[in-house]
C-alpha positions, 0 to 999 in steps of 0.5 A: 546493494543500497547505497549509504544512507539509502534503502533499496526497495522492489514492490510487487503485487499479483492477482491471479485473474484480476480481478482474483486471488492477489498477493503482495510482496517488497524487499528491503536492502540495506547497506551492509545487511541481509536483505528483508523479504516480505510477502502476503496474501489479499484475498479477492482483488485487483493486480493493482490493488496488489501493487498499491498495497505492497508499496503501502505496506512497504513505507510502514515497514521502512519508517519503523527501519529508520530509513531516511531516503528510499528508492523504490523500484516498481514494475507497474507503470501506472503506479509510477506514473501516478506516484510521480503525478504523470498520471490521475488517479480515478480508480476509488479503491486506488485513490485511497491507497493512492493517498496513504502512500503519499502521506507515508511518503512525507515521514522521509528526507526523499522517496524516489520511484522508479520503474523497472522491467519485470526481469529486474523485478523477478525476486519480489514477483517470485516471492508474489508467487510463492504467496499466492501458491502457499495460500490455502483456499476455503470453500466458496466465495474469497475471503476479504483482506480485511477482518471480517465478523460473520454478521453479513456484507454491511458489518464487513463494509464498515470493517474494511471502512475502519481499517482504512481510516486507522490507516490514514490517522496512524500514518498521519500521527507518525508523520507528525509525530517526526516533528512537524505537526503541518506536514501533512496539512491536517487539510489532507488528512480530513479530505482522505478520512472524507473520501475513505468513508464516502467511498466505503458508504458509511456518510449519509450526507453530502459534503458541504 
């Protein structure tokens, strides 16, 4: 149960494989409501893509709610670690996501990540679980999570590389948006829009 003013939050995410068929999966408990449960499928990627992007996904879901202060219980270790500065991140695909969810992180008073045993995590693995169970899977290769049109991988690159970077500005336009056009730096905001289209391929040329 959350206590006043806080928003209890448990993230999962799976891959069946890893890399294979993933989903993700948070839920929100408010004070004095019934609890908010949130699942859906990836595609083809990571374990920990999948736990990235339920904590992504979770922060976006949280600012629309309101909340001020979050605490957020995550049975992936690396991702704690990583949140919490203890650890780099050196994955390309992670440090994007990696640095959406810091940017997120800075619409509320105080977010606090806290690793927990997957035991204390069993509703949001059983809804990661229900989700991959549910999906339907098509003939032939995965599909990609992002939209993609049926004109080859580079129009499906540049896709995935546009998703990203809406990503990036809507979460830095409602961080400005609460008040503080500095917060984030507009600094932070170039270096990841920077680091989203070199990962995806779309530069051409080196950074000055």
């Amino acid at each position: 149960m959350s206590e006043s003013g806080v928003l209890t939050i448990y993230t999962d995410g799976a891959a069946r494989g890893n890399p294979g068929p993933a989903a993700y999966a948070y839920i929100i408990e408010q004070n004095g409501a019934p609890p908010i449960e949130v699942k859906g499928v990836l595609g083809h990627t990571t374990n920990n893509v999948a736990e990235y992007t339920a904590l992504v996904r979770v922060l976006e879901h949280a600012a629309k709610l309101g909340g001020r202060r979050l605490l957020i219980n995550s049975d992936s270790e690396l991702l704690v670690k990583q949140m919490n500065g203890e650890y780099q991140v050196k994955n390309s695909d992670l440090r994007t996501l990696f640095k959406q969810a810091k940017i997120l992180s800075q619409r509320f008073e105080a977010v606090t990540i806290r690793h927990v045993p997957r035991a204390q995590n069993s509703r949001a693995d059983r809804l990661c679980n229900e989700a991959l169970d549910g999906q339907k899977k098509p003939a032939g290769p995965s599909p990609s999570p992002a939209k993609a049109r049926p004109t080859g991988p580079a129009l499906q690159r540049q896709d995935v590389v546009r998703a990203d970077a809406i990503d990036c500005l809507r979460a830095a336009a409602g961080a400005w948006a609460a008040g503080n056009p500095n917060m984030p730096p507009p600094e932070d905001v170039w270096d990841q829009l920077w680091s989203i289209l070199e990962e995806g391929g779309v530069l051409r040329t080196s950074r000055p």
